[in-house]
C-alpha positions in Angstrom: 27.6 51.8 183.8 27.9 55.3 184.6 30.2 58.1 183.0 32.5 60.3 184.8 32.9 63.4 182.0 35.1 65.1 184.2 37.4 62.2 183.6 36.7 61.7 180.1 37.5 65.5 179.7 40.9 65.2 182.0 41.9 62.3 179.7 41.4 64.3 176.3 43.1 67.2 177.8 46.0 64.9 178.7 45.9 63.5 175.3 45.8 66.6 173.5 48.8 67.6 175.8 50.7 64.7 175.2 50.0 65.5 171.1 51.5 69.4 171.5 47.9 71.0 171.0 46.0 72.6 173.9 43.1 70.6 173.8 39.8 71.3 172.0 40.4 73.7 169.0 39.7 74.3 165.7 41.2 71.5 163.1 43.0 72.6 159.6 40.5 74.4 157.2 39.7 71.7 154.5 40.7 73.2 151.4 38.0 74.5 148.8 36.6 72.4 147.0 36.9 69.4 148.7 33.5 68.7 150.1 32.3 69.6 146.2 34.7 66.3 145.2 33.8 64.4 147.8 29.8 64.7 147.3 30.5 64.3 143.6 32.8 61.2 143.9 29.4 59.7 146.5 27.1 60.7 143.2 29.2 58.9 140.6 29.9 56.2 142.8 25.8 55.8 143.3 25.5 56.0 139.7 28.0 53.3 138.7 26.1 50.9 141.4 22.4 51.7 139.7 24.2 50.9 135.7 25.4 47.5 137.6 22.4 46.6 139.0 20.6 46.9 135.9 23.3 45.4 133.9 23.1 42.4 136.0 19.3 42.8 135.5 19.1 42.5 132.1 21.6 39.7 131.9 19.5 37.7 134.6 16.6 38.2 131.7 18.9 36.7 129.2 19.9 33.8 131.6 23.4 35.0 131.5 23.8 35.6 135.0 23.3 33.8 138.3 20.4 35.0 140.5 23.1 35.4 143.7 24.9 38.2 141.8 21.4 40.2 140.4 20.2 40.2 143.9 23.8 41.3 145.4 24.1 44.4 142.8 20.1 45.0 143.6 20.7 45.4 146.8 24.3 47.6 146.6 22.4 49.6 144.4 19.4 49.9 147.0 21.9 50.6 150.2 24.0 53.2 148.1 20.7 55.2 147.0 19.5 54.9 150.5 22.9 56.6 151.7 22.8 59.4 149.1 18.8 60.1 150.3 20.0 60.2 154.0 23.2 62.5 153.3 20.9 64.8 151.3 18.6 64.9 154.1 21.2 65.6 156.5 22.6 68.9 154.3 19.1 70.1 153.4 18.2 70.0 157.9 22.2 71.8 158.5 21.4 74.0 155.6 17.8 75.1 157.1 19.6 75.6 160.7 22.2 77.9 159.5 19.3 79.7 157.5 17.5 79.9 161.0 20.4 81.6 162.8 20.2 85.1 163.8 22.7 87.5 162.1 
């Protein structure tokens, strides 16, 4: 299937049109601090899924848990570390391009 972009960038124009805005421009500022709260809220959030996961770890050990829920907390815990990793990665490679921009 091929893609006309002159249409697809007729029919945001219109959209935008249709919204009051001109098309393509800048978006509200995000206030300051937000992306601080946002990357600590992922953090904790990462945190409280590793303490589960062992919890449910060491209650497995003590045959107070059932297998299903060890191995459903494991693998939260495993997706939500893999997410942090890949955001990390992601500011560390933006941060090293706005580093390599000329001034």
């Amino acid at each position: 299937m091929a893609v006309d972009f002159s249409r697809a960038a007729d029919a945001l124009n219109k959209a935008a049109q249709l919204g009051g805005s001109t098309g393509m421009e800048a978006r509200d500022t995000p206030a300051p601090g937000q992306f601080a709260e946002m990357v600590q809220k992922v953090a904790e959030n990462a945190i409280e899924a590793g303490e589960k996961s062992e919890q449910m770890t060491a209650a497995a050990v003590q045959d107070k848990a059932d297998l299903t829920e060890v191995v459903t907390a494991i693998s939260n815990a495993e997706v939500t570390l893999q997410t942090v990793v890949a955001v990390r990665d992601r500011i560390i490679s933006a941060y090293q391009q706005i580093l390599r921009m000329p001034i």
